[in-house]
C-alpha positions as CSV (number, residue, x, y, z in Angstrom):
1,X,3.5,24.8,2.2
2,X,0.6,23.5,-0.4
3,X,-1.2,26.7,0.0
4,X,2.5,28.8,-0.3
5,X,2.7,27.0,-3.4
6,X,-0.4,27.7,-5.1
7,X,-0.6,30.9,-4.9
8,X,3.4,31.8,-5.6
9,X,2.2,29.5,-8.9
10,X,-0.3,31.5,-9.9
11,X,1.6,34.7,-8.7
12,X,4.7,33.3,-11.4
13,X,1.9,32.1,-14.0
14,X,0.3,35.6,-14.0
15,X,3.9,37.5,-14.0
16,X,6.3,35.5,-16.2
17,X,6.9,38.0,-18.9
18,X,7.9,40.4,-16.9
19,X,12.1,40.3,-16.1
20,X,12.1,39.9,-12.6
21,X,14.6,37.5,-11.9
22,X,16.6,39.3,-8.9
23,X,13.3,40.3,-7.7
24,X,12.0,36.7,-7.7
25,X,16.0,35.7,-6.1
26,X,15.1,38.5,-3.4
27,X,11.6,37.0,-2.4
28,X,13.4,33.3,-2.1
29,X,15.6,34.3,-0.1
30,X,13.2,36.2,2.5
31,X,10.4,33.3,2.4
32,X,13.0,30.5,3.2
33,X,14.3,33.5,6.5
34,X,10.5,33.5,7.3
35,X,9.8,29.8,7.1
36,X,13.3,29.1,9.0
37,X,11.5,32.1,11.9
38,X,8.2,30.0,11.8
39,X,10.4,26.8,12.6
40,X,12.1,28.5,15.5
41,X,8.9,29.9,16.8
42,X,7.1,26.4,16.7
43,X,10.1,25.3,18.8
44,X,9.4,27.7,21.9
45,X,11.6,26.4,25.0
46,X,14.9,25.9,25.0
47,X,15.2,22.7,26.0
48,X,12.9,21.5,22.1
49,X,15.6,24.0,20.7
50,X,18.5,22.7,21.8
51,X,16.7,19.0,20.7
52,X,16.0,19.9,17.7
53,X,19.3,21.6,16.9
54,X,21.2,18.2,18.0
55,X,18.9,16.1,15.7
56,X,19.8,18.3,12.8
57,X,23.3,17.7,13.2
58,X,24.1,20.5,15.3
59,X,27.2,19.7,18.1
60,X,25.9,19.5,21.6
61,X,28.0,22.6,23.5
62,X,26.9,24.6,20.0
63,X,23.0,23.7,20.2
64,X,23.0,24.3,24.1
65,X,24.2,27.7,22.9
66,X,22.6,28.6,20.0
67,X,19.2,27.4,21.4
68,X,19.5,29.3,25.3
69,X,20.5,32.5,22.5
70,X,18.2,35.8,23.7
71,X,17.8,37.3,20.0
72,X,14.4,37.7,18.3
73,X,13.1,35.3,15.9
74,X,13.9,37.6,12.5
75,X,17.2,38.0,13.8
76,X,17.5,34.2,14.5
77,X,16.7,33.3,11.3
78,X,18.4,35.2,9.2
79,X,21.7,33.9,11.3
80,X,24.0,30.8,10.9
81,X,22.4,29.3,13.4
82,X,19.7,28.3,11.4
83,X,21.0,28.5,7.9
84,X,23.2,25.7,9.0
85,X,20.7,23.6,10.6
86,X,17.9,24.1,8.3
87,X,19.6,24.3,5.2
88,X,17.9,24.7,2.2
89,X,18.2,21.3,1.1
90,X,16.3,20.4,3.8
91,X,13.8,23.3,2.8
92,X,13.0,21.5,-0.3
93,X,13.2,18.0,1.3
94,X,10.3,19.3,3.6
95,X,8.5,20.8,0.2
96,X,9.8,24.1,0.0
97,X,8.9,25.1,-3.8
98,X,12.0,26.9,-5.6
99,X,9.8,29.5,-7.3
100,X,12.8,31.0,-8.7
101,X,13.6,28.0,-10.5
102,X,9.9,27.8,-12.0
103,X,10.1,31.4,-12.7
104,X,12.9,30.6,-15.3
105,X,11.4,27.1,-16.9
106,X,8.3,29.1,-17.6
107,X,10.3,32.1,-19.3
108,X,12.2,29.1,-21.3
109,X,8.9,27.7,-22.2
110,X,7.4,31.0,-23.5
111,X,10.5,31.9,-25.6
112,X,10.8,29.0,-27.0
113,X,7.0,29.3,-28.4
């Protein structure tokens, strides 16, 4: 994630006058899918699925199914299965970096000047 960060921040310090603020919404939304497919991949068997799904709050009969599910990991991620377990809240709790939200404070900053 520290190395994610860095480089979106110089990405964003590099790009900021330009009005990209659906584009920047767009990328969000695709890095948190491929972090969430990263996660799912890590959790291989599943058995640690099913685990894991339960420890994030998940009900058992629902984490049995969602984590014996046969679909590929883009497909999982972008599903409710995992957008309900790892939601972005918990993203961000982990040190996901909102670079939408810096996007805009930077724009802010630069108009303001």
């Amino acid at each position: 994630m520290a190395k994610v960060k860095e480089f979106i921040r110089g990405w964003i310090g590099y790009f900021y006058i330009a009005d990209m603020k659906k584009t920047m919404q767009q990328w969000n939304e695709w890095l948190r899918r491929r972090i969430r497919m990263y996660i799912w991949k890590q959790w291989k068997k599943p058995k640690t699925r099913v685990q894991n799904l339960k420890k994030l709050g998940i009900p058992a009969w629902q984490a049995y199914q969602w984590g014996n599910t046969r679909l590929g990991y883009w497909r999982i991620a972008g599903s409710p299965i995992l957008s309900c377990s790892i939601t972005n809240e918990k993203l961000a709790l982990a040190g996901y970096y909102d670079f939408p939200a810096q996007y805009e404070r930077i724009r802010r900053q630069h108009s303001n000047d």
